[in-house]
N, CA, C and O atoms as a CHARMM CRD file, in Angstrom:
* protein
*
  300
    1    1 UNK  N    167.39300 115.95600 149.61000 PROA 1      0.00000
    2    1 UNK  CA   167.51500 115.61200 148.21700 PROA 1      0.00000
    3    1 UNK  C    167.12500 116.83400 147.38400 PROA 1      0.00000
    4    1 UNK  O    165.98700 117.29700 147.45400 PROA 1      0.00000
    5    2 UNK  N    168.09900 117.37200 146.57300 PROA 2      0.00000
    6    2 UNK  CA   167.86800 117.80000 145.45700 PROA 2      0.00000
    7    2 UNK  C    167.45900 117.48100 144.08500 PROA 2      0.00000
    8    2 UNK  O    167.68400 116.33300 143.70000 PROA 2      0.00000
    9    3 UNK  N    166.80700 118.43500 143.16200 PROA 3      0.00000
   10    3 UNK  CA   166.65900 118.33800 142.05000 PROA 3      0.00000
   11    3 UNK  C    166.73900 119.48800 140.95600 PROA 3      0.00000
   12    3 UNK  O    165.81000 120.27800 140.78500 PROA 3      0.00000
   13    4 UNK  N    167.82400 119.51800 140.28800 PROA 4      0.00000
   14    4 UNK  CA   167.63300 120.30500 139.33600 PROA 4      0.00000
   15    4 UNK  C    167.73000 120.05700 137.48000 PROA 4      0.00000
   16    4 UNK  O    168.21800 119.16700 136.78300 PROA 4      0.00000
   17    5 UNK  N    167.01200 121.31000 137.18800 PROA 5      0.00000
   18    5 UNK  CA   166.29700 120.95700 135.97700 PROA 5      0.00000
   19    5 UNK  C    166.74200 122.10100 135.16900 PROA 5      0.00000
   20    5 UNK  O    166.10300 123.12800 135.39500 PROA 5      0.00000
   21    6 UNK  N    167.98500 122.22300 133.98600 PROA 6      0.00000
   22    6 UNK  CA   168.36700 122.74000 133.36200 PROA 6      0.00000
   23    6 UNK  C    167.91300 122.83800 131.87200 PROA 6      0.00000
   24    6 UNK  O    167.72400 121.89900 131.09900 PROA 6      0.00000
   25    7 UNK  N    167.71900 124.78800 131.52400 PROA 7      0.00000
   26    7 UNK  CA   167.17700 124.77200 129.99500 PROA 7      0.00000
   27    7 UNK  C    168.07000 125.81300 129.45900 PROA 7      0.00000
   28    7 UNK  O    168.39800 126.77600 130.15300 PROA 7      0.00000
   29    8 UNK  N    168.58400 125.61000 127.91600 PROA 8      0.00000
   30    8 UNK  CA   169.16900 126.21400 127.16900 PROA 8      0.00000
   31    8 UNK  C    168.31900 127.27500 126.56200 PROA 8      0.00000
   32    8 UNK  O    167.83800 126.95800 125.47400 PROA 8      0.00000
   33    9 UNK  N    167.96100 128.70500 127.10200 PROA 9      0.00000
   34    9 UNK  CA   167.21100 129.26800 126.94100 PROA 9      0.00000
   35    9 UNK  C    167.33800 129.78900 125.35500 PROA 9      0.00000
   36    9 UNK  O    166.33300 130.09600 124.71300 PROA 9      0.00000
   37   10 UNK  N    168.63900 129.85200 124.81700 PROA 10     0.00000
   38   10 UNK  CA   168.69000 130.16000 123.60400 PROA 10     0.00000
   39   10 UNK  C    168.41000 129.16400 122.41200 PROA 10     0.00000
   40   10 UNK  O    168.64600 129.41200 121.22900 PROA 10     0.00000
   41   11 UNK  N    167.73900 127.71700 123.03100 PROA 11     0.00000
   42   11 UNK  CA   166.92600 126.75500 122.00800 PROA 11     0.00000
   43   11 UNK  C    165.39700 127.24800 122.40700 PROA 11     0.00000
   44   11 UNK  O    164.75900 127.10500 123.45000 PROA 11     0.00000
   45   12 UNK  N    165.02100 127.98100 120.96900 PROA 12     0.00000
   46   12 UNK  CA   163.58300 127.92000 121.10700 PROA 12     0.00000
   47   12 UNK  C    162.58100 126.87100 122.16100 PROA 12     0.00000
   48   12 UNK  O    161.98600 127.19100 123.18900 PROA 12     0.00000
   49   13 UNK  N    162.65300 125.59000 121.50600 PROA 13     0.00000
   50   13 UNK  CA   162.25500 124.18500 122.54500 PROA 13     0.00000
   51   13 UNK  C    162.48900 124.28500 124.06800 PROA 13     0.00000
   52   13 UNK  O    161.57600 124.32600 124.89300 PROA 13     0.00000
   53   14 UNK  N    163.85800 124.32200 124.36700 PROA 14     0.00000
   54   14 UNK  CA   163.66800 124.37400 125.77600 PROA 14     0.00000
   55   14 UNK  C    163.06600 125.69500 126.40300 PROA 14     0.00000
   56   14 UNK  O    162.34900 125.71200 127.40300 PROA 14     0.00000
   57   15 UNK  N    163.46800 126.82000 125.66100 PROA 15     0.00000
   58   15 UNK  CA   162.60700 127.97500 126.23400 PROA 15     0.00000
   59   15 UNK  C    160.98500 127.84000 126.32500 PROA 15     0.00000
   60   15 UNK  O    160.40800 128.47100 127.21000 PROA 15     0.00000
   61   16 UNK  N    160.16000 126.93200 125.31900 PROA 16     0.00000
   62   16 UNK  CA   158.61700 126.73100 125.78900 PROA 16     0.00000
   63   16 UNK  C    158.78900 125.73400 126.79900 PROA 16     0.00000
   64   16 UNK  O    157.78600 125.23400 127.30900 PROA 16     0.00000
   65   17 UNK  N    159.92300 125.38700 127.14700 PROA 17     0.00000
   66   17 UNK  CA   159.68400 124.12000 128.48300 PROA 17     0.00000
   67   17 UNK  C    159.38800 124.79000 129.25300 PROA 17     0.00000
   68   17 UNK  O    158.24200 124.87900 129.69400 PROA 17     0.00000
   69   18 UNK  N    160.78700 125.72800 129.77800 PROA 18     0.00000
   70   18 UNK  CA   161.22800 126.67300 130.67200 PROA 18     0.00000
   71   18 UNK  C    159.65500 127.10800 131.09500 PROA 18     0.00000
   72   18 UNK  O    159.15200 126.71300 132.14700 PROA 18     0.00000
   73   19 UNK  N    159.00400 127.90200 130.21900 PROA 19     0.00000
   74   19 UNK  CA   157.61500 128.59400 130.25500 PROA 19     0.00000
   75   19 UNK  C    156.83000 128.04500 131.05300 PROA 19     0.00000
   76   19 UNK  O    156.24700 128.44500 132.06100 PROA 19     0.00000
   77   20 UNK  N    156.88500 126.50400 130.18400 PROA 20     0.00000
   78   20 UNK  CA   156.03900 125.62500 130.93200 PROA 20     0.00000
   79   20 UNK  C    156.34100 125.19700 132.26100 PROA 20     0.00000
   80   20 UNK  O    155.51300 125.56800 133.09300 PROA 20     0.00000
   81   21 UNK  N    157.17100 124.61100 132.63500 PROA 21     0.00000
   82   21 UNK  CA   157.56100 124.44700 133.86100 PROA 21     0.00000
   83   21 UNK  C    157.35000 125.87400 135.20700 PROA 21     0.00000
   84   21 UNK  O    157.25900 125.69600 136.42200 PROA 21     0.00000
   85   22 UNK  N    157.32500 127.11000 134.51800 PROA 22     0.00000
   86   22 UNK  CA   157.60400 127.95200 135.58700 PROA 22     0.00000
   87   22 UNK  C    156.20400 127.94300 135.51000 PROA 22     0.00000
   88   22 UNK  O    155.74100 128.46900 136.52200 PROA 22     0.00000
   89   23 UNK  N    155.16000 127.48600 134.57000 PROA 23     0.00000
   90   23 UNK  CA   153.56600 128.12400 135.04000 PROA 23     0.00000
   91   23 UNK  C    152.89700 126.84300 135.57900 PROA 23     0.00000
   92   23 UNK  O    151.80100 126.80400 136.13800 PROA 23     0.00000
   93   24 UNK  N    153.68400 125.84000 135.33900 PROA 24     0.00000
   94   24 UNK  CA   153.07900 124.75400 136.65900 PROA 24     0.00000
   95   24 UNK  C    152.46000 124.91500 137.37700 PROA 24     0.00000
   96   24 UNK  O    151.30800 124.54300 137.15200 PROA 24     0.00000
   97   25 UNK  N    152.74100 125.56800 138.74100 PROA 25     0.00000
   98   25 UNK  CA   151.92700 126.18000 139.96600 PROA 25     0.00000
   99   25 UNK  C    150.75800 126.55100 139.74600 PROA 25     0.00000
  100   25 UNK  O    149.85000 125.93400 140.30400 PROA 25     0.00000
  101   26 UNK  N    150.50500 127.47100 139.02400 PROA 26     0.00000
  102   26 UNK  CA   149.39700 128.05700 138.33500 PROA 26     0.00000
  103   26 UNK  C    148.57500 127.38100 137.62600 PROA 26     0.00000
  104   26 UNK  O    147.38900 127.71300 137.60800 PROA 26     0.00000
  105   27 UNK  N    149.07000 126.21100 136.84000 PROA 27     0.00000
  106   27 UNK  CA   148.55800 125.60800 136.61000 PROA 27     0.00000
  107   27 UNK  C    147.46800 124.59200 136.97800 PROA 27     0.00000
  108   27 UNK  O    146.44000 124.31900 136.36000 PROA 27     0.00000
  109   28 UNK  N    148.07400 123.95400 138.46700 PROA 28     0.00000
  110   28 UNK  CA   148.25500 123.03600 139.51300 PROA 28     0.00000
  111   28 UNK  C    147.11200 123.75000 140.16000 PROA 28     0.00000
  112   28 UNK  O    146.14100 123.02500 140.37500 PROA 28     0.00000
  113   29 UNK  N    146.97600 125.24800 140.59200 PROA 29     0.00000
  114   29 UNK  CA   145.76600 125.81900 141.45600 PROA 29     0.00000
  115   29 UNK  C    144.63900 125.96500 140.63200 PROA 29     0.00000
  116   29 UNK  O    143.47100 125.79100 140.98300 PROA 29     0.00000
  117   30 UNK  N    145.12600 126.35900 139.29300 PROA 30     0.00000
  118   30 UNK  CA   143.52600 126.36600 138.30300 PROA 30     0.00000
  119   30 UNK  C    142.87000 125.36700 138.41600 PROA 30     0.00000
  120   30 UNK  O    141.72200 125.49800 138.84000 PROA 30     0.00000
  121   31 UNK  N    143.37500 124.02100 138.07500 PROA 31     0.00000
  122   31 UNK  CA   142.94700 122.51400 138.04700 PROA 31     0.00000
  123   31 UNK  C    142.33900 122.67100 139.56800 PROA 31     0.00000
  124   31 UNK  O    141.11100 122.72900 139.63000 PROA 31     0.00000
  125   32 UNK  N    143.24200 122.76200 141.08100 PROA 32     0.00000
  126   32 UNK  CA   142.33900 122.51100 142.02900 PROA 32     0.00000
  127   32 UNK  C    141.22600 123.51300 142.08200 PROA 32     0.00000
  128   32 UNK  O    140.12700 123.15100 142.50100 PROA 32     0.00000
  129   33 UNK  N    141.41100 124.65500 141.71700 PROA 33     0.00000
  130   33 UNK  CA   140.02600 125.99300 141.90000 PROA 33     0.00000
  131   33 UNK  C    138.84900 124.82400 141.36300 PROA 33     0.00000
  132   33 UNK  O    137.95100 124.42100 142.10200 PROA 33     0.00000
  133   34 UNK  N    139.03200 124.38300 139.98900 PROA 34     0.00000
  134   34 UNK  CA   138.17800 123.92700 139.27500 PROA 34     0.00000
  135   34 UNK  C    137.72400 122.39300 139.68700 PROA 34     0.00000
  136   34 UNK  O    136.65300 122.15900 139.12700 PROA 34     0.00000
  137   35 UNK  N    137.95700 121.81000 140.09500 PROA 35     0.00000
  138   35 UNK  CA   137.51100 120.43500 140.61500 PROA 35     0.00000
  139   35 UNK  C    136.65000 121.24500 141.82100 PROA 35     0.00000
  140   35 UNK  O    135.44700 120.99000 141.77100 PROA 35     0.00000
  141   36 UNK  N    136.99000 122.03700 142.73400 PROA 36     0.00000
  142   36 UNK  CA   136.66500 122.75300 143.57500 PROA 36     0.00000
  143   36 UNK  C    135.00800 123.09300 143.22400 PROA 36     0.00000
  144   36 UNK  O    133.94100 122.67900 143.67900 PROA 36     0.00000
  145   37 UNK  N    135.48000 124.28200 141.94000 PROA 37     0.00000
  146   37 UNK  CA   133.93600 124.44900 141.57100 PROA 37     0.00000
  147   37 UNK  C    132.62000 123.55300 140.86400 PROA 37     0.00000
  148   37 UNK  O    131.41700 123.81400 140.90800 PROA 37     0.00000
  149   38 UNK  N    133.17200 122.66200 140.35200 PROA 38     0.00000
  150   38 UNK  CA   132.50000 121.91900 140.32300 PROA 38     0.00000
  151   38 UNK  C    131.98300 120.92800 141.08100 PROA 38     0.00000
  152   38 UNK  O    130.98900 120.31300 140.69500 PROA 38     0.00000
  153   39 UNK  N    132.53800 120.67900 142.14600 PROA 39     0.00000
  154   39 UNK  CA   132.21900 119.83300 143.74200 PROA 39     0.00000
  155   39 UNK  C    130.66500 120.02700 143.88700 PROA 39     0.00000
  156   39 UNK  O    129.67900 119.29000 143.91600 PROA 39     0.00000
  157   40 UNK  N    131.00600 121.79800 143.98500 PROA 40     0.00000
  158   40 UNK  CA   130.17600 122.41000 144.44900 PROA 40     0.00000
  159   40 UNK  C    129.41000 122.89900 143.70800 PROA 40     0.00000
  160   40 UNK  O    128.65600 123.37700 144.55600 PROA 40     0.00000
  161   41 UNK  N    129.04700 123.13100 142.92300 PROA 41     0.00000
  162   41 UNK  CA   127.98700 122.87800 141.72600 PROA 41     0.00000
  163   41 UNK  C    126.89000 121.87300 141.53300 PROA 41     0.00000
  164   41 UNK  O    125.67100 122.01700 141.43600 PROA 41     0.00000
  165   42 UNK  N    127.80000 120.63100 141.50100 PROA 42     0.00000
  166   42 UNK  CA   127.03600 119.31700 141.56500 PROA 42     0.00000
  167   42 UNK  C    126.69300 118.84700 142.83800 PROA 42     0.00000
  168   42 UNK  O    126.03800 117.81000 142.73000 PROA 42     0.00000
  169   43 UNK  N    126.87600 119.20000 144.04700 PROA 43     0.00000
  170   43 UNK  CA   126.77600 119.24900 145.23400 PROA 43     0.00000
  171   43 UNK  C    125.79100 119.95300 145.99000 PROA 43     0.00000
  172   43 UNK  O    125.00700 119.49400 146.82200 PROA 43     0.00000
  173   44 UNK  N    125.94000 121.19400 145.57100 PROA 44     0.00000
  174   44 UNK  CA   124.82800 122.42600 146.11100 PROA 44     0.00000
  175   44 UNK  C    123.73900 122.96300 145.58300 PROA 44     0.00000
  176   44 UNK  O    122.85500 123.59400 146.16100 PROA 44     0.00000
  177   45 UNK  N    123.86400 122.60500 144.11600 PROA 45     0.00000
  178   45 UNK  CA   123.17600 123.61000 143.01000 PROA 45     0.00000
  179   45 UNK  C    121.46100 122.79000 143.15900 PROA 45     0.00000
  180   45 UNK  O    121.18600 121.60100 143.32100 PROA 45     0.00000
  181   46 UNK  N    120.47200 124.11500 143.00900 PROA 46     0.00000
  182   46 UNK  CA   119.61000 123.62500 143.10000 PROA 46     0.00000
  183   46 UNK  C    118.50300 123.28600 141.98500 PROA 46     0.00000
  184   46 UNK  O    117.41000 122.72000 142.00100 PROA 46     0.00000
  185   47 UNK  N    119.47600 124.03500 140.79800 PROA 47     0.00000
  186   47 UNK  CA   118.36700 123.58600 139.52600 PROA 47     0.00000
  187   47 UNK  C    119.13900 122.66400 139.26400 PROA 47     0.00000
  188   47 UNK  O    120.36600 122.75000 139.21100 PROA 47     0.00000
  189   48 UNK  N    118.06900 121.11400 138.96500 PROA 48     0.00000
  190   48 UNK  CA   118.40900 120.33700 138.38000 PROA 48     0.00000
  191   48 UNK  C    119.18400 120.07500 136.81700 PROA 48     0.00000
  192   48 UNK  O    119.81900 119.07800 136.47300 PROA 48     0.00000
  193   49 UNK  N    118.96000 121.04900 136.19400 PROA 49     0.00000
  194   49 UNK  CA   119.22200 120.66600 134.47500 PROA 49     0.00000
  195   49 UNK  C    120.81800 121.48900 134.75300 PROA 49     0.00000
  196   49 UNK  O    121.81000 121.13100 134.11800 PROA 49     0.00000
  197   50 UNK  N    120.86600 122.44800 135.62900 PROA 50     0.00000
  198   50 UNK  CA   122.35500 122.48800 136.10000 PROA 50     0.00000
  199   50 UNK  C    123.09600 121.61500 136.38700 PROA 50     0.00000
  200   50 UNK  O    124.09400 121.23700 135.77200 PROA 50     0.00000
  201   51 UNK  N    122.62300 121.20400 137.42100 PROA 51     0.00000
  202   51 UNK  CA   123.28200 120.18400 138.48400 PROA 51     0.00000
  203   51 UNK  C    123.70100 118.93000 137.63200 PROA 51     0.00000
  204   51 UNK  O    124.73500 118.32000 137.90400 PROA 51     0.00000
  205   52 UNK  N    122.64700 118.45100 136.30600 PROA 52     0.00000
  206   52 UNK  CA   123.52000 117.07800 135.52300 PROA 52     0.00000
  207   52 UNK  C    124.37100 117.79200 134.48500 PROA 52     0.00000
  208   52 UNK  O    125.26700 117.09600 134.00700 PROA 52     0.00000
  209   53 UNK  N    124.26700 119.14000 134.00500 PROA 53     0.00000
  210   53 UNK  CA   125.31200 119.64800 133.23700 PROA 53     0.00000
  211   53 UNK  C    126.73000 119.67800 133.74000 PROA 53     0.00000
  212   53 UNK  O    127.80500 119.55200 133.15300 PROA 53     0.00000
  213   54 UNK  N    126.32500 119.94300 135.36200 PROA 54     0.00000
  214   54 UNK  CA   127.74700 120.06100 135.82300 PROA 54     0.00000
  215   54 UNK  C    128.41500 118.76400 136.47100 PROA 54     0.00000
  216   54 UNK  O    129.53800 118.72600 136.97400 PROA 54     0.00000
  217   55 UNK  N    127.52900 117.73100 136.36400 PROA 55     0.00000
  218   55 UNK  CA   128.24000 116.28000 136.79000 PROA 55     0.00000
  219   55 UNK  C    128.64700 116.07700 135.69800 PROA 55     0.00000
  220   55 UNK  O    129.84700 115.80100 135.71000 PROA 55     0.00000
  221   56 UNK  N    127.83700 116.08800 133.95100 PROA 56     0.00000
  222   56 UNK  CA   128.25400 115.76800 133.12600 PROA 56     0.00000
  223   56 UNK  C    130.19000 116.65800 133.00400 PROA 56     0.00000
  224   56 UNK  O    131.06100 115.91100 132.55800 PROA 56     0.00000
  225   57 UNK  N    130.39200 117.32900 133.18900 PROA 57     0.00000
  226   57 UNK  CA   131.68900 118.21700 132.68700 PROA 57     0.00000
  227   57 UNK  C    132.23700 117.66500 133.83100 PROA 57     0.00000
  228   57 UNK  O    133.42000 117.35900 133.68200 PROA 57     0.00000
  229   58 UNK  N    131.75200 117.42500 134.97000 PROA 58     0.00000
  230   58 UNK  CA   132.92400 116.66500 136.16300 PROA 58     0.00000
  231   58 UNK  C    133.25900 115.34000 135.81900 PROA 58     0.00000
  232   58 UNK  O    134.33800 114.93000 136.24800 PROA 58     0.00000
  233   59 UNK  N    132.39200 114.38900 134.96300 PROA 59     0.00000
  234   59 UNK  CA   132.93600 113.52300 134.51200 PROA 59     0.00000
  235   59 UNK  C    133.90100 113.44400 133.38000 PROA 59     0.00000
  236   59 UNK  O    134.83600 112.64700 133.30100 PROA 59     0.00000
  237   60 UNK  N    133.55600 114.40500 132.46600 PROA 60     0.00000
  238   60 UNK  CA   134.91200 114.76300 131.49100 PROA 60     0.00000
  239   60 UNK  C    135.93300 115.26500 132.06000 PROA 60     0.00000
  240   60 UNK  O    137.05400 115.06400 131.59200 PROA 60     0.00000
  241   61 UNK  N    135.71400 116.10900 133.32300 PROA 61     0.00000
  242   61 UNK  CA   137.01700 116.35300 133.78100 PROA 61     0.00000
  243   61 UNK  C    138.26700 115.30800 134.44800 PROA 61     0.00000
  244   61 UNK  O    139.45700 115.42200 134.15600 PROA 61     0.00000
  245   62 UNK  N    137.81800 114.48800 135.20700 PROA 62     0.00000
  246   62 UNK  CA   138.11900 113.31800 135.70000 PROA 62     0.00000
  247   62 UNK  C    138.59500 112.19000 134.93100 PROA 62     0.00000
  248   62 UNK  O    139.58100 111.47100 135.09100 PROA 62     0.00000
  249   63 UNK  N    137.37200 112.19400 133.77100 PROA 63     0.00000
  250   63 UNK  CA   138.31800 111.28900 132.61900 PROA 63     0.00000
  251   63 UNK  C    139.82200 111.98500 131.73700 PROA 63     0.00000
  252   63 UNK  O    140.69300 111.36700 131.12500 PROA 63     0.00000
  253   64 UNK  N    139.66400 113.62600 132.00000 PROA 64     0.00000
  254   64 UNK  CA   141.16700 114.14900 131.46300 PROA 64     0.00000
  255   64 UNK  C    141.78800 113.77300 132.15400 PROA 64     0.00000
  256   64 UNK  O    142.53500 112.94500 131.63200 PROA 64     0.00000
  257   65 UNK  N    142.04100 113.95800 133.64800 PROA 65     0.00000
  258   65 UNK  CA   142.66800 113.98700 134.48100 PROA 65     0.00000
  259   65 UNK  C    143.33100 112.15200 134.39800 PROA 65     0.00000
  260   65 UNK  O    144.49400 111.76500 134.27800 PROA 65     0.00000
  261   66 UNK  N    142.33900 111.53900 134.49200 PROA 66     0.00000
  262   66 UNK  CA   142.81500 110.20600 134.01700 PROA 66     0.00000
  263   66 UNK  C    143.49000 109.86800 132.71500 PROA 66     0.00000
  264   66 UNK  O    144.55600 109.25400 132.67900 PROA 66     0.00000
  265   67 UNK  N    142.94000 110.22200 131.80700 PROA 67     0.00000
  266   67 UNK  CA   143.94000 109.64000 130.43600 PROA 67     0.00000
  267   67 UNK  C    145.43200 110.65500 130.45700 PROA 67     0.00000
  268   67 UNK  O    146.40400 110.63400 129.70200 PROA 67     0.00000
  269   68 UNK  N    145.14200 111.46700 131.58800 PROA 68     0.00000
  270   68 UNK  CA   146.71000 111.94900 131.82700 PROA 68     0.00000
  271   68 UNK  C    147.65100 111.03300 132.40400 PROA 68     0.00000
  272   68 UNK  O    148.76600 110.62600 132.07700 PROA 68     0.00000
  273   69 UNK  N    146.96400 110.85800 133.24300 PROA 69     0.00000
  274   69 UNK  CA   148.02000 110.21100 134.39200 PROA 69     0.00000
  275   69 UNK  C    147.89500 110.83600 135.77100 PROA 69     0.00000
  276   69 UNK  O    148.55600 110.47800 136.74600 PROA 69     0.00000
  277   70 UNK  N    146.86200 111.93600 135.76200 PROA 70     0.00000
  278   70 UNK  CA   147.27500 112.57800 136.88600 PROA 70     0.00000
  279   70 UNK  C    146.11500 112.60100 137.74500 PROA 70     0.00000
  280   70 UNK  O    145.03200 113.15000 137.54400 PROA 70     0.00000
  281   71 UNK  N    146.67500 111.62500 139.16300 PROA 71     0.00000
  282   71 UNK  CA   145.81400 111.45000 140.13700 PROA 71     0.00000
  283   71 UNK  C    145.03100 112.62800 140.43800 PROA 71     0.00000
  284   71 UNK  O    145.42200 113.73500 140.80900 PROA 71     0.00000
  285   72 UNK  N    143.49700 112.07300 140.14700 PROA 72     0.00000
  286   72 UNK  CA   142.61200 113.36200 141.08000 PROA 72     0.00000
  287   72 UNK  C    142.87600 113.60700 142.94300 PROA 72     0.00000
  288   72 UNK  O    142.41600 114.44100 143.72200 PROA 72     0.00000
  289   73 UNK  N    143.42500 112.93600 143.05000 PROA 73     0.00000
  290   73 UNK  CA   143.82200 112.95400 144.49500 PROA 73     0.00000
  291   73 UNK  C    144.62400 113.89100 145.22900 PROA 73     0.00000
  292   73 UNK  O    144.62500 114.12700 146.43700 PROA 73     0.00000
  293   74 UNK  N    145.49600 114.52300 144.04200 PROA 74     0.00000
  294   74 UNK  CA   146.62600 115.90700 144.19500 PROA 74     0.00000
  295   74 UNK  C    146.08000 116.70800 144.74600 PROA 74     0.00000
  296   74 UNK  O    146.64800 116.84700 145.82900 PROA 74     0.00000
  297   75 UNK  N    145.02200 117.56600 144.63200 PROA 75     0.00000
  298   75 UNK  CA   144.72800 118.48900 144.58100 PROA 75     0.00000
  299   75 UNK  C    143.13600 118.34900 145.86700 PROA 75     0.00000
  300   75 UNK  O    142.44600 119.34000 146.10500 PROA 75     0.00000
């Protein structure tokens, strides 16, 4: 199965799609780097007033990831 996904590069609009779509990937590894580092932050770290700063921002992260739509499970 194929899929393709056509943009009229000479409409402004689809050209920020285009953009967008090609930095996906990149996108996709920042998000996992970062769930990543924070695992391990809240996981390993041994000062405490760290360690709830960085659960606190893993829980905002998780709630983005949710009011997206996008399973934390991807990555």
């Amino acid at each position: 199965m194929k899929a393709t996904i056509k943009f009229n590069l000479d409409d402004p609009d689809d050209r920020e799609n285009y953009a967008r779509v090609n930095a996906a990937q990149k996108m996709w590894n920042a998000i996992g780097d970062f769930k990543r580092i924070l695992r391990s932050e809240t996981k390993h770290g041994e000062d405490e007033a760290r360690v709830k700063f960085f659960e606190e921002v893993r829980e905002k992260f998780y709630e983005c990831l949710n009011d997206n739509a996008v399973p934390d499970d991807y990555f």
